[in-house]
NUBAFI-942526 format. One line per 4 residues: for each residue z negated, x negated, y negated of C-alpha. Coordinates in steps of 0.2 Angstrom, whole numbers. Example, Ala and Ser with C-alpha at 12.3 -4.5 7.8 and 13.67 -1.06 7.14 Angstrom:
-39:-62:22  -36:-68:5
This chain:
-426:-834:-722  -417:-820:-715  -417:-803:-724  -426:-791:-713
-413:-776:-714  -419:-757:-718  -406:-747:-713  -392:-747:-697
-375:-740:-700  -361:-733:-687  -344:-737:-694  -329:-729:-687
-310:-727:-693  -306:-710:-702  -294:-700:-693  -276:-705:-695
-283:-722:-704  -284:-740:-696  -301:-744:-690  -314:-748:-706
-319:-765:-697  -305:-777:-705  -303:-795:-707  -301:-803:-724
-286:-811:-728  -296:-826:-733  -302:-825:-715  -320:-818:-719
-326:-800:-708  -327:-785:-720  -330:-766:-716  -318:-759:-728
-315:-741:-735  -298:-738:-729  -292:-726:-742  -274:-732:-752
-276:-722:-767  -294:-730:-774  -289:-741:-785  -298:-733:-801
-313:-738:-793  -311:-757:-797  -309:-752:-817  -323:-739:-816
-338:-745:-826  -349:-732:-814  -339:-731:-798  -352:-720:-789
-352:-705:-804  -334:-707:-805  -329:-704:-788  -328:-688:-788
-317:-686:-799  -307:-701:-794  -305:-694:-776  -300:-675:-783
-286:-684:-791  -280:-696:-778  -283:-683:-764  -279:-667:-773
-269:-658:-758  -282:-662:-745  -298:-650:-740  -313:-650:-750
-325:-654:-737  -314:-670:-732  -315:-675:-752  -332:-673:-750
-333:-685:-738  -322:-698:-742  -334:-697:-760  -351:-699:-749
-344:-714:-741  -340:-720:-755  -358:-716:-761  -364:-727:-745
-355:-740:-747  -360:-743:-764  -377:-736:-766  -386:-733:-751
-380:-750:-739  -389:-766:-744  -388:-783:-740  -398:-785:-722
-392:-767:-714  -386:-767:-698  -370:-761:-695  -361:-756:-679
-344:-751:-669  -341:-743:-654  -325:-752:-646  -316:-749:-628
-325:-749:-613  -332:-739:-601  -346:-740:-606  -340:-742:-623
-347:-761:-631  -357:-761:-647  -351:-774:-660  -369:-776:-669
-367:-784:-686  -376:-787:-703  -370:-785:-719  -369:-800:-731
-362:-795:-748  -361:-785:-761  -347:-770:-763  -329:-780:-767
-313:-773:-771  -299:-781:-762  -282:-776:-773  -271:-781:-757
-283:-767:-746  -283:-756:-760  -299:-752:-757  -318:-757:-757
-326:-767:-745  -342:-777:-737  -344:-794:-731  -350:-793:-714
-356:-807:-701  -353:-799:-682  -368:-804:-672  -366:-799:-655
-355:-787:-643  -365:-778:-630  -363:-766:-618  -369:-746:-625
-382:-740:-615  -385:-724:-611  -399:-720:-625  -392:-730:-638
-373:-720:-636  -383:-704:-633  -389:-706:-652  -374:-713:-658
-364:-700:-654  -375:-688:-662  -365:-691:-679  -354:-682:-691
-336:-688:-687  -330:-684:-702  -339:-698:-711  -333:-719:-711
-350:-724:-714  -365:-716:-707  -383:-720:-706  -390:-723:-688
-407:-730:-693  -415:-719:-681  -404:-731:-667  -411:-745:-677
-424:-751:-664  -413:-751:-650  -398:-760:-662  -412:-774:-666
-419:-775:-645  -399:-776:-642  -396:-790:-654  -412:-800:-648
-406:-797:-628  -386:-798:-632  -381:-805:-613  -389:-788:-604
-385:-771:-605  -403:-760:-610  -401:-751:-593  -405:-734:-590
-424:-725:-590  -428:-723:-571  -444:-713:-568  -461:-722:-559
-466:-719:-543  -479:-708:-540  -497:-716:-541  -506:-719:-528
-520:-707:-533  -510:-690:-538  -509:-689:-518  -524:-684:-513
-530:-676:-530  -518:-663:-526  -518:-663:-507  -500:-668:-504
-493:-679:-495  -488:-696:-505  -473:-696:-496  -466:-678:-502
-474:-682:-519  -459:-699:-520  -445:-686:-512  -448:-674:-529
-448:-690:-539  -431:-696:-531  -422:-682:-534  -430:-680:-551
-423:-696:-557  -407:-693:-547  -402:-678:-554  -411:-676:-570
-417:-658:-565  -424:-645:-553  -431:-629:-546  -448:-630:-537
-448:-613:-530  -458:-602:-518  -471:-586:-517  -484:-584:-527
-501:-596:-525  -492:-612:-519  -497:-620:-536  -479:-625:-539
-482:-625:-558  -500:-634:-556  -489:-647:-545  -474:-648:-559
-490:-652:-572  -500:-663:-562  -481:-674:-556  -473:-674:-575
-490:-680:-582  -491:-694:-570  -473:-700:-572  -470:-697:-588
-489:-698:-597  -496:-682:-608  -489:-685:-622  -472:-684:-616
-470:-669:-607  -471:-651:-614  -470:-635:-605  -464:-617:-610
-463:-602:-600  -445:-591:-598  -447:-571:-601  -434:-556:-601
-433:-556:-619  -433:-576:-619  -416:-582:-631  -406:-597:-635
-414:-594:-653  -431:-597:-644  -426:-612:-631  -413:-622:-642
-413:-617:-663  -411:-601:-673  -414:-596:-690  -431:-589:-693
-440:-580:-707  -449:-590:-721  -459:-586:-734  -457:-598:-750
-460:-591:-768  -462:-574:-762  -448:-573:-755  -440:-570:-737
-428:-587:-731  -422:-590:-717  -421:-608:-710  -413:-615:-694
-429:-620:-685  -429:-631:-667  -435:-622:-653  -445:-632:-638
-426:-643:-632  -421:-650:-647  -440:-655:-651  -443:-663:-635
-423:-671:-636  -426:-678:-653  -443:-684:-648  -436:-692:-629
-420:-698:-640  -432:-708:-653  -441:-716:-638  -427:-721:-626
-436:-731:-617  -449:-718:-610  -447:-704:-599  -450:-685:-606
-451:-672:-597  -450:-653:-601  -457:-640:-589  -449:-622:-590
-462:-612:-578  -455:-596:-572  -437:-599:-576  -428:-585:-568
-435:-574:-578  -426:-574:-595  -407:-574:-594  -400:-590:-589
-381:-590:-596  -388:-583:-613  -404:-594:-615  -394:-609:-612
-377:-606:-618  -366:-621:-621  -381:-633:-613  -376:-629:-599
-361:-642:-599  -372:-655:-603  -385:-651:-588  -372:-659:-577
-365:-670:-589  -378:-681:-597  -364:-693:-605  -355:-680:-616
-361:-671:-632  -354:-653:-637  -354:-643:-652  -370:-631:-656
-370:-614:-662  -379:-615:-677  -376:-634:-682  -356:-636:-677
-355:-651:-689  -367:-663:-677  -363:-665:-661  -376:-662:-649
-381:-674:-633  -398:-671:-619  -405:-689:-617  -404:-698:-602
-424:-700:-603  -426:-681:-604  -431:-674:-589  -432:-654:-583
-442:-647:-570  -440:-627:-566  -452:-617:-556  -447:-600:-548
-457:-585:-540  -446:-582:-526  -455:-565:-523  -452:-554:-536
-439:-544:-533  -438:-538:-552  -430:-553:-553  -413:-558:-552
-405:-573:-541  -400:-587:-550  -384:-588:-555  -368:-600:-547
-368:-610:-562  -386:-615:-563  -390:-618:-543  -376:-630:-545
-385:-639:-559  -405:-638:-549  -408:-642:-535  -421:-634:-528
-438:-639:-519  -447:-627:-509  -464:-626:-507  -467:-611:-495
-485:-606:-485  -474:-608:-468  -467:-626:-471  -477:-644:-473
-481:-647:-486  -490:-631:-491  -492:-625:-472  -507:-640:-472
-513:-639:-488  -528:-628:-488  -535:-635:-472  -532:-652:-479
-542:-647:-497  -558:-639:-485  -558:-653:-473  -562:-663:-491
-573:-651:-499  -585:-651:-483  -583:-631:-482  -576:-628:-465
-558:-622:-460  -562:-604:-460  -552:-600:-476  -537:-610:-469
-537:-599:-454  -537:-584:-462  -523:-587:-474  -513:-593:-456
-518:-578:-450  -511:-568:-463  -496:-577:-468  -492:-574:-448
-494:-553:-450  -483:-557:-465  -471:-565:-458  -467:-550:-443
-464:-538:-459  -452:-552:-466  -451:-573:-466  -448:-574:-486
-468:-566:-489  -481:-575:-488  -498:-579:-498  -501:-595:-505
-517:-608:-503  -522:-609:-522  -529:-590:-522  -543:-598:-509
-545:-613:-518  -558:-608:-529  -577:-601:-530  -582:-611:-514
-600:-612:-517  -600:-592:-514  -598:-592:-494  -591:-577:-486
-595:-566:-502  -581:-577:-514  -570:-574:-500  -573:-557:-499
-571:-554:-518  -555:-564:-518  -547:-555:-503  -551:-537:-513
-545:-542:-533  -533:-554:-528  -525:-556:-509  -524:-537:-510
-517:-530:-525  -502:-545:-523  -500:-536:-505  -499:-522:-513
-484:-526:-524  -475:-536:-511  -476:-522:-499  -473:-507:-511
-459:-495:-502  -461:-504:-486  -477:-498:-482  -491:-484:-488
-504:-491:-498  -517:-486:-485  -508:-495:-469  -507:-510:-482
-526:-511:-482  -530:-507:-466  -519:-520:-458  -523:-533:-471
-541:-529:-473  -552:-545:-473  -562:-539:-458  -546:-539:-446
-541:-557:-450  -560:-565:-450  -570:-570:-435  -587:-563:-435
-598:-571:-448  -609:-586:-441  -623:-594:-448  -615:-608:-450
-600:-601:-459  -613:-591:-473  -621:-607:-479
């Protein structure tokens, strides 16, 4: 029966040293420990509480934190590995391959190594996909051994498949019911999911009322499932502290500590890094709002390249990668001009959808949503009506459906209350400086834009 192993460990070659993964001389696989100047560990009665002593001496004119880590992986190797662990390498490649193995033995000393070692039995070499490298990579490279049981389901789904690569996430399409629910055409609906799944991000963008964050929701639950998506909303005094990690105040004992804390990225990274096989999908509703350059920081590299990892501000011994399964979706108030324009460096990253009053598929929408509720098209001619005064003043304002969308029961008297504590205090804003405030609502009053009321029209 084949031991059923607990833990998966990453084996690489220290720097300077020959790889850890050796042959024997008697022709068995080992992972060794490929330091010269060990030998006191074979006489040791208690190798693991003598080590540290053992490696001060051997290795006095080297650093303290590479002591340190030569005696935890000595502490590995002897304590924490067991038989049954997987172990693995990265080799050449690009990609690079996976040699996926088990341990076999107990700890050894080999006096023509001069050093400690494992038996091993190499099971398979596979190709690394994207996921599996992404937590790989996520390791301390000081160490020879280090534990990757959080890879250990994908290491076992390798092992069981070794002939095919574990290819890429790739997003759903669209289901075939998100169409009409949000009165968009399914067509558009599978253009946002291509370039979704091709680039990894966007920007939906457009004036207020288009429902662009109602869309985002909607899309990213149907393609990635609830569970999996989470979305935040950027400010001005938005930081990398409150997007990525920061250290925040505690109370413990009484007193005031300060521990470094994930913000909502490194949550939803770690949670799309331990499910590689499913899509997540962060939402970051108004995203022009906070400043870009210094909410992001260093992530920005990694927005445009997906296979790297960098080092983090406040956790520079750990490398730091975004999954190829985690998704970002933007949306942006093109109206607001307290807000700043995007800079060079995130437009490259986005692209950007548009969902504007004056283009399909917005243009249609509100029509499209009365013709289903069964109340008329007087709503959707106003709006036209509007957005074409609008657009004499200048082609970049408009108003959206979603501030009609709503109280339809209420006939003309819903209308009338949503024109007067909605459609014109947003005129007001947009047209502040371009024209008085009276003008505004004389020439946007309700009463210009309607037909006179019917019968018909007040049921």
């Amino acid at each position: 029966m084949t031991t059923e192993p607990a833990n998966a460990w990453l084996v690489t070659p220290a720097a300077g040293q020959r790889s850890a993964p050796v042959t024997a001389p008697e022709g068995r696989s080992v992972i060794v420990l490929p330091y010269a100047r060990l030998g006191e560990l074979a006489k040791a009665q208690e190798p693991v509480a003598s080590a540290r002593a053992i490696v001060a001496r051997a290795y006095e004119n080297r650093e303290l934190r590479q002591r340190d880590a030569i005696v935890e992986d000595i502490e590995a190797l002897y304590e924490r590995m067991a038989v049954g662990d997987l172990v693995v390498e990265k080799r050449g490649g690009n990609p690079p391959e996976l040699r996926i193995g088990r341990i076999t033995g107990p700890v050894e000393f080999c006096s023509s190594q001069g050093a400690p070692q494992r038996a091993v039995k190499w099971v398979a070499t596979v190709p690394g996909s994207r996921a599996l490298l992404g937590q790989l990579n996520r390791t301390n490279n000081n160490r020879i051994f280090t534990n990757v049981s959080g890879a250990f389901e994908d290491l076992r789904v390798a092992l069981d498949d070794p002939g095919g690569e574990d290819g890429p996430v790739r997003l759903p399409d669209p289901h075939a019911e998100l169409a009409p629910a949000l009165n968009l055409p399914h067509d558009w609906l599978q253009e946002v999911r291509d370039l979704l799944e091709e680039r990894r991000q966007l920007i939906i963008q457009g004036p207020p009322g288009t429902g662009k964050t109602y869309v985002a929701k909607h899309l990213a639950t149907d393609l990635a499932g609830e569970g999996n998506v989470r979305l935040i909303q950027f400010h001005p005094s938005y930081t990398y502290e409150d997007f990525f990690e920061g250290f925040r105040p505690r109370m413990e004992d009484g007193a005031m500590r300060y521990e470094l804390t994930p913000g909502p990225l490194r949550t939803i990274a770690a949670q799309a890094a331990a499910a590689p096989h499913a899509p997540h999908i962060l939402i970051i509703d108004e995203i022009n709002r906070a400043d870009l350059a210094s909410v992001f920081g260093e992530l920005y590299y990694l927005l445009e390249y997906r296979d790297e990892a960098v080092a983090l501000q406040y956790s520079p011994e750990a490398e730091f990668m975004l999954p190829d399964n985690l998704y970002l979706i933007g949306t942006m108030n093109t109206t607001d001009r307290s807000i700043a324009l995007l800079d060079a460096a995130i437009r490259r990253r986005f692209p950007v959808v548009t969902m504007h009053p004056a283009s399909e598929p917005v243009r249609s929408l509100l029509r499209r949503f009365c013709q289903r509720a069964g109340t008329g098209h007087e709503r959707a001619d106003v709006l036209a009506a509007l957005n074409s005064r609008l657009a004499q003043i200048d082609p970049a304002l408009a108003i959206g459906p979603s501030y009609l969308m709503r109280n339809l029961e209420g006939g003309r008297a819903a209308l009338e209350r949503i024109w007067e504590h909605d459609i014109l205090p947003t005129l007001h804003e947009q047209l502040y400086g371009r024209m008085d405030p009276d003008d505004i609502s004389a020439e946007f009053a309700l009463a210009s834009l309607l037909p006179p009321e019917t019968d018909d029209e007040s049921r």
